[in-house]
C-alpha positions as CSV (number, residue, x, y, z in Angstrom):
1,X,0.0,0.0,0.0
2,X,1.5,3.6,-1.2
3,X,2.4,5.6,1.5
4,X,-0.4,8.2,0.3
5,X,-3.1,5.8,0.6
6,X,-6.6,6.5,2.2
7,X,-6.3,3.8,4.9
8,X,-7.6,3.0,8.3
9,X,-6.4,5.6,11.4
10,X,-6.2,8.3,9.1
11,X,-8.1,11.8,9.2
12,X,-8.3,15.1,7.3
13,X,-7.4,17.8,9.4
14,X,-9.0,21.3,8.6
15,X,-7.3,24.4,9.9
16,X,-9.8,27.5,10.7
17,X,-11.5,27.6,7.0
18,X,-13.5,30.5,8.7
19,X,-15.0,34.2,6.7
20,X,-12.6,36.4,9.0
21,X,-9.5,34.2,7.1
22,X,-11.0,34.8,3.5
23,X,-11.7,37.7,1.4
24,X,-13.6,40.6,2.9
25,X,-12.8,39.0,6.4
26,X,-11.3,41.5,8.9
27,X,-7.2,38.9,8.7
28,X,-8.0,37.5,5.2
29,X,-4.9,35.7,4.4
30,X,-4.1,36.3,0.4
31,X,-5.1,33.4,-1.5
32,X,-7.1,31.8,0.9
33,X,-10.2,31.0,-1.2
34,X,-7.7,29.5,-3.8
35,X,-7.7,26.2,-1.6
36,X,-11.4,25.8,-1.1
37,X,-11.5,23.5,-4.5
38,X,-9.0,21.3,-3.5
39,X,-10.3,21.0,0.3
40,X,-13.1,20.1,-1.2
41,X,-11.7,17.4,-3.6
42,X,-10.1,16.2,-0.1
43,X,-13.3,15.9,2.2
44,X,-14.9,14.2,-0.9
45,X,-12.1,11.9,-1.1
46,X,-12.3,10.8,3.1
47,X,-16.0,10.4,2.9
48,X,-16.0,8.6,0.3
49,X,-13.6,5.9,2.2
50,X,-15.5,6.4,5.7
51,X,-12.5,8.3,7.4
52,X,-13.4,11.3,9.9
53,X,-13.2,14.8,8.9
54,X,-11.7,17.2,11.5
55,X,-12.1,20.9,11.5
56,X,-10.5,23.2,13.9
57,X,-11.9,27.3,14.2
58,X,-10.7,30.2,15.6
59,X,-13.3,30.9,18.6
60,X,-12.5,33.5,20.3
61,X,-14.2,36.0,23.0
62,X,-14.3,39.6,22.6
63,X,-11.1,40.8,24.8
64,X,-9.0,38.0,23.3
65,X,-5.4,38.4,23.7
66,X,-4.4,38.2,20.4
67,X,-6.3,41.3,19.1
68,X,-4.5,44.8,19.0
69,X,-7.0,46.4,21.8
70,X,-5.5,43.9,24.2
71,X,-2.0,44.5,23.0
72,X,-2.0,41.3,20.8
73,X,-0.9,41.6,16.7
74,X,-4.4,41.0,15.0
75,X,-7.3,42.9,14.4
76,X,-10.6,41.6,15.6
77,X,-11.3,37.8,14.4
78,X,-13.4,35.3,14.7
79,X,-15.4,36.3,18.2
80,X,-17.7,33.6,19.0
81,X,-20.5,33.1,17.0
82,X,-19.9,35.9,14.6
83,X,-20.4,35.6,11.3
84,X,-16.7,36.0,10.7
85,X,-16.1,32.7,12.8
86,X,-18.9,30.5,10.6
87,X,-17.1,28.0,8.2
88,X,-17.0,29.2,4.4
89,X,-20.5,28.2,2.6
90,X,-17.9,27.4,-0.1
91,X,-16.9,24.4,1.7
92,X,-18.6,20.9,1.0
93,X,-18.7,19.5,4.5
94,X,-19.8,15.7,4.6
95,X,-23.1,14.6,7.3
96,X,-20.9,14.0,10.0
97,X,-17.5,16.0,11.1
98,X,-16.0,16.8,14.3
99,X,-15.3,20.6,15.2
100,X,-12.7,21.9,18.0
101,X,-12.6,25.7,19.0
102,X,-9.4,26.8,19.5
103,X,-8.5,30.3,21.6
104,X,-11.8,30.2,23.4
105,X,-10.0,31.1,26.7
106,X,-9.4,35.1,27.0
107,X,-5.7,34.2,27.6
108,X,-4.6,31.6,25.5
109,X,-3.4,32.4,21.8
110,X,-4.6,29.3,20.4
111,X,-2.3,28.6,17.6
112,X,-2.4,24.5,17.7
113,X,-5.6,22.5,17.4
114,X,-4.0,20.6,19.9
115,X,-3.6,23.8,22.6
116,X,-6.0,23.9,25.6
117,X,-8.7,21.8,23.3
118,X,-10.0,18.0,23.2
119,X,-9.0,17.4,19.5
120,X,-6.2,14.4,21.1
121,X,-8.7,12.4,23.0
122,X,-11.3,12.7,19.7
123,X,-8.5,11.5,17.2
124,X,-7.4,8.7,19.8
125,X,-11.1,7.6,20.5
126,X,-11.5,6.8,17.1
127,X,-8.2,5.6,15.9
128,X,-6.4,7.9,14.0
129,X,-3.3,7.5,14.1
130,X,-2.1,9.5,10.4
131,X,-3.5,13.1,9.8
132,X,-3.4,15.0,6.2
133,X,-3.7,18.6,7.3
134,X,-4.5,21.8,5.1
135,X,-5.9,25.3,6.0
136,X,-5.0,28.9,6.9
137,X,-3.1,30.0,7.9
138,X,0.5,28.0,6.5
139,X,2.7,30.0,9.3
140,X,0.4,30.5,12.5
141,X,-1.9,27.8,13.0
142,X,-1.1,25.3,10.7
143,X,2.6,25.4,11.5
144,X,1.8,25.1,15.5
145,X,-1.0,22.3,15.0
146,X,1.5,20.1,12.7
147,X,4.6,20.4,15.1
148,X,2.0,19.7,17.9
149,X,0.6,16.5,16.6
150,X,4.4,15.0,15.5
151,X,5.1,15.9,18.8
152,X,2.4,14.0,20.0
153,X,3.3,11.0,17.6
154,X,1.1,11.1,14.8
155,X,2.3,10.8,11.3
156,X,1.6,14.0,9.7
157,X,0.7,14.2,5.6
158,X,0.4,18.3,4.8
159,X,-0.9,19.1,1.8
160,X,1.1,21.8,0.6
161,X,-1.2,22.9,-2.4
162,X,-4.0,23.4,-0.2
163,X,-2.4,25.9,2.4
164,X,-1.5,29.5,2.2
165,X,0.2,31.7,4.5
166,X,-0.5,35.2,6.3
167,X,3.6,36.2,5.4
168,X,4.0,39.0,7.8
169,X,7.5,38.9,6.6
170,X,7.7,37.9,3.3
171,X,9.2,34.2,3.5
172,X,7.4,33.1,7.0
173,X,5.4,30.9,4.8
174,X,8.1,29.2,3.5
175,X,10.0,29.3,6.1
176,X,7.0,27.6,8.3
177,X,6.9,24.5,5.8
178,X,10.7,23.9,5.8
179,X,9.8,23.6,9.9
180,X,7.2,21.1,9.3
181,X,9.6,19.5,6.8
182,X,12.6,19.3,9.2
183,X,10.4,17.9,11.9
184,X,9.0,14.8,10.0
185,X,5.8,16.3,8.4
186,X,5.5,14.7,5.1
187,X,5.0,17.7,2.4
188,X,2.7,16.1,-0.4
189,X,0.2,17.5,-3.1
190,X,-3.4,17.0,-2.7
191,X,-3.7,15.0,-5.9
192,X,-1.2,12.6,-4.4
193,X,-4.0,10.9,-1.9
194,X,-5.5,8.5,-3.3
C-alpha cells in the first residue's frame, strides 16, 4: 500500500476555514479561497472511504489576547458566533465531522488545534493514528498544530497545495513549511491521496 493511501487511522485535518480568514474578512490571508476547491476534492475523497473529517476554528471572546485592543498583533477575528467565525458556505462538509474551538479562553493564543482543546482524545477515541492537514493559515496555526501532533506522535501528511500563509514577513510561509519538513511532516500534493 503507497504511502499516500486512504487507509484505516487516518483523518483530514482542517485548519480555521472561517470568513474572518477569507476575502472581505477582517485577517484575510491572500489566497485563501484558492484552496477551497481542492479542500473540497479532499473531504470528498475521506467520505467517500468512511474516514473522519476534523475541523478546527478560531473561537474567540471579545477581549481575546491576540487582538490589538488587548495588546495582541491581529485585528478583531473570529469572536464567537460571529459571522466572521462561521465556516466558508464554499466548503462541502460531509453529514458527520468533528469541530474543536481553538483560543476560546481570554488568555490563551490558540495557535495548535491541539492547545488547551479535546482534538487528542477525539483523534485517539476513534483511531487515528495519520492526519493530512490543510488550511489557513501556512505559518500560524497550521505550522503550530503540525509540530503539535508530530510531537504527540502522529504521522503527519500536509498538503502543501492546499495551504496559504499570512507572510508578515515575506518568507514566513516558507520558512513555516521547511519547519514542518525538518520535523517529519510529510509535504505532499493533494492529488497525491488516493
Amino acid at each position: 500500500m503507497k504511502l499516500n493511501t486512504i487507509q484505516n487511522g487516518d483523518a483530514l485535518l482542517i485548519i480555521d476555514m472561517q470568513n474572518d480568514f477569507l476575502p472581505g474578512g477582517s485577517l484575510a490571508v491572500s489566497g485563501g479561497e484558492q484552496v477551497i476547491p481542492v479542500i473540497n476534492t479532499a473531504i470528498q475523497k475521506f467520505n467517500s472511504r468512511g474516514n473522519p473529517v476534523f475541523l478546527t476554528r478560531d473561537w474567540h471572546p471579545a477581549d481575546h489576547c491576540s487582538f490589538v485592543d488587548q495588546g495582541g498583533p491581529w485585528p478583531v477575528h473570529c469572536v464567537a458566533s460571529s459571522r466572521g467565525a462561521e465556516f466558508s458556505a464554499s466548503l462541502l462538509l460531509p453529514d458527520k465531522f468533528e469541530v474543536v474551538a481553538t483560543g476560546y479562553l481570554r488568555e490563551n493564543a490558540g495557535y495548535s488545534g491541539f492547545e488547551e482543546t479535546d482534538l487528542q482524545a477525539k483523534l485517539d477515541r476513534v483511531g487515528i493514528r495519520r492526519l493530512f492537514v490543510c488550511g489557513l493559515a501556512t505559518d500560524y496555526c497550521v505550522l503550530n498544530t503540525v509540530l503539535d501532533a508530530l510531537k504527540l506522535g502522529y504521522t503527519v501528511f500536509l498538503l502543501q497545495d492546499a495551504v496559504r500563509a499570512v507572510d508578515v514577513k515575506p518568507g514566513d510561509g516558507d520558512q513555516a513549511l521547511s519547519s514542518m519538513r525538518q520535523n517529519g511532516a510529510n509535504l505532499i500534493n493533494s492529488d497525491r491521496i488516493l
